[in-house]
N, C-alpha and C positions, 0 to 999 in steps of 0.2 A: 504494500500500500504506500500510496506515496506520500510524503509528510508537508504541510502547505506551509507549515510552522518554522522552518528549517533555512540558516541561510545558507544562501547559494555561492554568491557573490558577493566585494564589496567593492566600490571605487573610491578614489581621495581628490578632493577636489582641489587644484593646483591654482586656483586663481588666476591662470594668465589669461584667458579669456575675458573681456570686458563686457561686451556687449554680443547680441545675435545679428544688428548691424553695423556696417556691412555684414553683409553672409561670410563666415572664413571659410575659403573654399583653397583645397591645395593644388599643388601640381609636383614631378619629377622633378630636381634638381642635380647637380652633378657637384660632390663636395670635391675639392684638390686637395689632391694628396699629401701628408706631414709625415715630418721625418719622425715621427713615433707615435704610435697608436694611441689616440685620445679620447675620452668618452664623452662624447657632446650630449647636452640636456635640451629636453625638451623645451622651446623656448628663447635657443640661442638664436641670436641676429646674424644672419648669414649675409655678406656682402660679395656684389661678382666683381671678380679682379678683370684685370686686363683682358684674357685669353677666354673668359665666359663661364670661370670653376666659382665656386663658392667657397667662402672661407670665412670663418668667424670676426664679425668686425672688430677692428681694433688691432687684428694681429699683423703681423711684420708687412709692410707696403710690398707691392711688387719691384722689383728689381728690374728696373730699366736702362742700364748701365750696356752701352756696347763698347765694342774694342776698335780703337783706332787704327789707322793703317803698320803703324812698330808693335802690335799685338800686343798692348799695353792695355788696361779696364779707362775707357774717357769716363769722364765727369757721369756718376748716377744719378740720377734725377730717380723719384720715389713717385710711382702712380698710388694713390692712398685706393683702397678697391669700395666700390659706393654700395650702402647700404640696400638692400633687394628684398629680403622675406624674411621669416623667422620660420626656425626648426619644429617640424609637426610632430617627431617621437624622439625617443632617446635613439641615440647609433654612436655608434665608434667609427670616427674618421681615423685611417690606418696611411699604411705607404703609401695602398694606389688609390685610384678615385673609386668613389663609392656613390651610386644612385640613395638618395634619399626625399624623402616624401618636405615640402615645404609649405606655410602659408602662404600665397602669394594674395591673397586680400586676407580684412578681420578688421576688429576693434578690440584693442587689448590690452593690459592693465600694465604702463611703462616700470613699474619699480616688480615685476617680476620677469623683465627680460635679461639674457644674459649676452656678454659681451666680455673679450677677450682680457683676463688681466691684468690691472693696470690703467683700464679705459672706460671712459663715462661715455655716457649714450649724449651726443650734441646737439644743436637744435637742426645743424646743416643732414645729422644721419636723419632727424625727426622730419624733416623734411623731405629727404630722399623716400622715407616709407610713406609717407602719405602720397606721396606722384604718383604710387604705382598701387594704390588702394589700401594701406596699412594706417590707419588711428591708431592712435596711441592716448591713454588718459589715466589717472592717479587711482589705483584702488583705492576706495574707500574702504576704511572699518566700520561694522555697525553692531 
């Protein structure tokens, strides 16, 4: 007999959600690869660098440095990679690239997003996510 009494499941409710709108609706993203297996959370602000990978914002700029004609490194210049979606599960970004699931719109609660550290979320990143449908607003306590 089955027991209706019983629990089955639970979930925890993580707060980064703000609101239902915008709709958060995800998409594929392609993370770029680090020199050692990391465990990314749900949540983390993912920004596309140069080449069209994702990478947690805030971390190391891309490397735009070429070499002159005496095969010497010229003058690097730092492309900062612009802020894009936030991460829809947990996953461990490893050596090579990894598909992962991202929000690419939502409305969601800024002091439980993550970012690389060292680094504060700014208004110019706050602005970058709202372009491309990302609000961002202060969870309340009640």
């Amino acid at each position: 007999m089955t027991m209706l009494n019983e629990t089955i499941g639970t979930m925890e409710y993580d707060n980064l959600i703000h609101d239902t709108y915008p709709e958060a609706t995800v998409f594929a993203v392609t993370l770029a690869a680090v020199s050692a297996e990391t465990m990314l959370k749900r949540g983390t602000v993912l920004a596309r660098n140069a080449d069209g990978k994702m990478v947690v914002l805030g971390s190391d700029a891309v490397d735009d440095a070429e070499e002159d004609e005496t095969g010497s490194e010229g003058t690097a210049t730092a492309t900062p990679a612009v802020a894009n979606c936030i991460l829809a599960n947990d996953c461990i970004a490893g050596t090579d690239e990894v598909d992962v699931e991202a929000y690419r719109t939502g409305h969601f609660n800024r002091n439980k997003l993550i970012v690389a550290d060292g680094y504060e979320l700014t208004a110019d990143d706050e602005e970058a996510l709202r372009s491309v449908g990302i609000l961002l607003s202060d969870a309340m306590a009640y």
